[in-house]
C-alpha positions, 0 to 999 in steps of 0.5 A: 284369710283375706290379703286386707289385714283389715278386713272385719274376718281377721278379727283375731289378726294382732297387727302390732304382735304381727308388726314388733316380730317383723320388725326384729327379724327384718332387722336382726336385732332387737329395739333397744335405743331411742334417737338420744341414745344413737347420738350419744353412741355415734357421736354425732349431733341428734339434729345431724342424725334427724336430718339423714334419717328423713333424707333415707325417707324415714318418718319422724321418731320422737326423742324417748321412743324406742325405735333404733338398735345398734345397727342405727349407730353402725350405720351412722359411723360407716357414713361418717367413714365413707366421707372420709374415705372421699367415698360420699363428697361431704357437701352431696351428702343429704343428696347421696343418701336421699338417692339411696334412701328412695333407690331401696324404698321402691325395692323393699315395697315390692320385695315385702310382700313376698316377705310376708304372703304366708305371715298375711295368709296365715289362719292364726294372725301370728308370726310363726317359726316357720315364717320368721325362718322363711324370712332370714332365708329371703334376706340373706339371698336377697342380700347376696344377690342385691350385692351381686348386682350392685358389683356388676354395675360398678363394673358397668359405671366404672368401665363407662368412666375409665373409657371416659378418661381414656377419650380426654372426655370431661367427667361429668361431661359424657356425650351420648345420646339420651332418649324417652319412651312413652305410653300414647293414651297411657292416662285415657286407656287406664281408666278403662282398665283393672289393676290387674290389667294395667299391671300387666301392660306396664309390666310388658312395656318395662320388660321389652324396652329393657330387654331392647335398651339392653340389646342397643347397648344402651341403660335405663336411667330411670322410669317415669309414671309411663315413660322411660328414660335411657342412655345409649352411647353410640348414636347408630345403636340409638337410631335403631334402638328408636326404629324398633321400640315404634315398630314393636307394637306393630308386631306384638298386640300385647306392646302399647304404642309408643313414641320416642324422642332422642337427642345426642350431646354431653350428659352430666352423670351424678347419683345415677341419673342425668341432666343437662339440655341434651335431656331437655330436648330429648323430653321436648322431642318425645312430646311433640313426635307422632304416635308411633314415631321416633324423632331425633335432634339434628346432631343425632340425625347428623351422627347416625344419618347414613346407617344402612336400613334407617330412612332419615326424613328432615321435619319442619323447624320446630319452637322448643321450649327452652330452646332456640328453633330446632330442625328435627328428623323422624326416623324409621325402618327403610322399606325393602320394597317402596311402594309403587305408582301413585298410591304409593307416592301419595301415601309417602307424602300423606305420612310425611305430612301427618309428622310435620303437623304432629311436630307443630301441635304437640300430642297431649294425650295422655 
């Protein structure tokens, strides 16, 4: 059987049978109450409900569909508590759960079709007891680990926070260094590329700028088309976190070229991701470095100058869009052994050169 429900030789395929027992299993309870009748239960006002239902990125239900069950109205009165608790701030709340609504939507597209292989596979077109047992085994580990990992990150996030107050650092003013990674000629190389050939150099890149992240002590914030944003607190760790994300692609065919730009100063944390002008110029130094470069802003190079092993070079001022002019640095490995005579010399100068231009006429490719 074709992976394409739609396809003309799944004829036999009843996709709303297929769908109305996916439905009841993945949510553990049968449809029994329309948007009215959760509001009635939970006490709460349908537009109330309406409105968080589309922040969590639900589509819109009409009032007489039976399309909720019980866990809805439970669902609606632990939030309610939540707020009470102080847990949720009442005035971020449509914010919170908007987060939380686009945090699990990416992890239930990829999760799903695991889910359903043998169910899409199958020659009969039907929901079978084996499947339907397949599938409450999947959400129940699935659940265990997704909670174990969300624990571990509160440790994580709550350890950042304490060591915070225990510097009399503001809350929502963290110092650190913030940083991007991008794919050079990501948009131009992809149109040349299968799916599957582009999923694997996506997967690649993700998977070894995580795992270096993570080695620099630093965390990914987020993931953005084919650039990556990060965190890193101590700025020695970022420099060298820098140096090799530009350098991996030199050893490892399978590693895109990249460029990075960082930037150190106070970062405002909230819902899990983060803001503020140290961010900004973090981006604008990512789209203006040289292929294969990683630049940094002057308060970085000022922390982080000194590390042994890094060559530090000041770069042309530099207009900044939302910035006044900034003087950045390029950072790189230092060679163990510098060239010698006048090639060498030339060469330093010639590269050198190459960034200073790249600085002033931004890279556009995409």
């Amino acid at each position: 059987m074709s992976d394409d429900p739609e396809s003309s030789d799944t004829a036999s395929f009843d996709a709303s049978a297929v769908i109305e027992a996916v439905t009841e299993t993945l949510l553990g309870q049968p449809l029994t109450l329309t948007r009215l009748e959760v509001a009635k239960k939970s006490g709460l006002p349908p537009e109330h409900n309406a409105a968080r239902w589309r922040a969590l990125g639900f589509p819109e239900v009409p009032d007489d569909d039976v399309a909720f069950t019980k866990a809805d109205v439970d669902a609606i009165k632990s939030t309610e508590t939540l707020i009470k608790l102080g847990f949720i701030d009442r005035d971020q709340e449509e914010s919170f759960i908007r987060t939380v609504g686009r945090t699990f939507a990416r992890l239930a597209e990829w999760q799903v079709r695991a889910m359903l292989r043998s169910v899409l596979e199958s020659e009969t077109g039907k929901v079978s007891g084996r499947d339907i047992k397949q599938m409450n085994e999947m959400l129940r580990l699935g659940s265990k680990m997704q909670d174990y990992v969300w624990r571990r990150h509160l440790v994580g996030a709550a350890t950042r926070l304490v060591l915070q107050y225990s510097a009399d650092v503001d809350a929502d003013g963290e110092p650190a260094c913030a940083g991007f990674v991008d794919i050079v000629g990501y948009t131009t190389r992809s149109r040349s590329m299968t799916s599957d050939e582009l999923s694997s150099l996506v997967e690649r890149f993700e998977s070894v700028v995580t795992d270096l992240i993570t080695e620099h002590q630093g965390r990914v914030v987020k993931t953005i088309g084919d650039e990556i944003f990060f965190v890193v607190d101590d700025p020695v760790e970022a420099a060298w976190l820098g140096v090799e994300l530009t350098e991996q692609h030199v050893h490892d065919d399978s590693f895109p070229n990249v460029r990075v730009g960082m930037a150190h100063g106070d970062l405002l944390n909230r819902l899990g991701d983060v803001f503020g002008p140290t961010v900004n110029m973090a981006s604008r130094l990512t789209s203006a470095a040289r292929p294969g470069r990683a630049v940094v802003d002057p308060a970085l190079a000022e922390l982080a100058k000194g590390t042994a092993g890094i060559k530090f070079r000041r770069m042309p001022r530099m207009r900044v869009k939302g910035f006044e002019t900034v003087e950045p640095w390029s950072i790189k490995r230092e060679r163990t052994e510098r060239r010698k005579g006048l090639r060498g010399a030339v060469g330093e100068i010639i590269e050198g050169a190459a960034d200073d231009v790249a600085m002033r006429l931004p890279q556009r490719e995409e």
